[in-house]
C-alpha positions in Angstrom: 21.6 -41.0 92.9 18.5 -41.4 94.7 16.4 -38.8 96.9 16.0 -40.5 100.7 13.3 -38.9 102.9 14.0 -38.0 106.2 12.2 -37.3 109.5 14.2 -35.2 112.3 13.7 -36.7 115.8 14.9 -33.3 117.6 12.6 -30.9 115.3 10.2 -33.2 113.9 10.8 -31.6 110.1 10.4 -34.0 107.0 13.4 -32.9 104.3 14.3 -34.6 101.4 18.1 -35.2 100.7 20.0 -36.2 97.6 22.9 -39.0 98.8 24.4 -41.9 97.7 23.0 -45.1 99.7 26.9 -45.5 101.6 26.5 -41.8 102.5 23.1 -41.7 104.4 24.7 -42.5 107.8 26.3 -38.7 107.7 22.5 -36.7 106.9 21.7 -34.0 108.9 18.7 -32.1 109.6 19.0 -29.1 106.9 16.6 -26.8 110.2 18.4 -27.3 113.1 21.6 -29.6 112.2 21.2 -32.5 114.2 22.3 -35.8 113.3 18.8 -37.7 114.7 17.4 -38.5 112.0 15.3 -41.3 110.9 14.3 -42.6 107.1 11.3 -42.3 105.9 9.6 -44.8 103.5 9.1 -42.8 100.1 6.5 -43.1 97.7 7.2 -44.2 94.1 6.0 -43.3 90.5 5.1 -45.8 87.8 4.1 -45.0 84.6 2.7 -46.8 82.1 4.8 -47.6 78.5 2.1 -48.2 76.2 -0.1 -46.0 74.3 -3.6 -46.3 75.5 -4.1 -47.5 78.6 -7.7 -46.6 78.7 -8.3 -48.7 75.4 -8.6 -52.0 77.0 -10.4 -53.7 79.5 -7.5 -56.0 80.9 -5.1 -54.2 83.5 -2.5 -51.8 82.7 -4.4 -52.3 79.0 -2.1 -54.4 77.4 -3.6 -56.4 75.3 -5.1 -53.4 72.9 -2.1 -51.3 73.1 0.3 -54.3 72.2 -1.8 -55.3 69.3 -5.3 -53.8 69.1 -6.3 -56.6 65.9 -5.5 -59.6 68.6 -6.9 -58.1 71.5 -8.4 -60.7 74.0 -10.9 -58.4 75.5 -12.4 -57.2 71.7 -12.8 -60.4 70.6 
């Protein structure tokens, strides 16, 4: 289930909620209970699935971390 952020129109907090997407027409505002909310666009984390990413002078380091012997940017 993914965490939705949330902006209260009535007392301007930002809260984060747990929900399931067909249940983020019922969120409240956990401070004062209202119902005006609005959603927020949320930030998200990527991380990187290869060993060294500072290895290599191609984005993300690929090519070295792939296969450091046929490395584009070495050769």
């Amino acid at each position: 289930m993914p965490i939705y952020e949330f902006h209260c129109k009535a007392c301007r907090q930002e809260f984060k909620t747990l929900r399931a997407r067909d249940k983020l027409s019922d969120v409240k505002c956990p401070t004062c209970g209202t119902e005006r909310v609005a959603r927020l666009l949320s930030v998200t984390a990527q991380t990187q699935s290869h060993a060294l990413p500072e290895a290599c002078g191609m984005p993300g380091g690929a090519c070295c971390a792939m296969n450091p012997d046929a490395c584009a940017c070495r050769n």
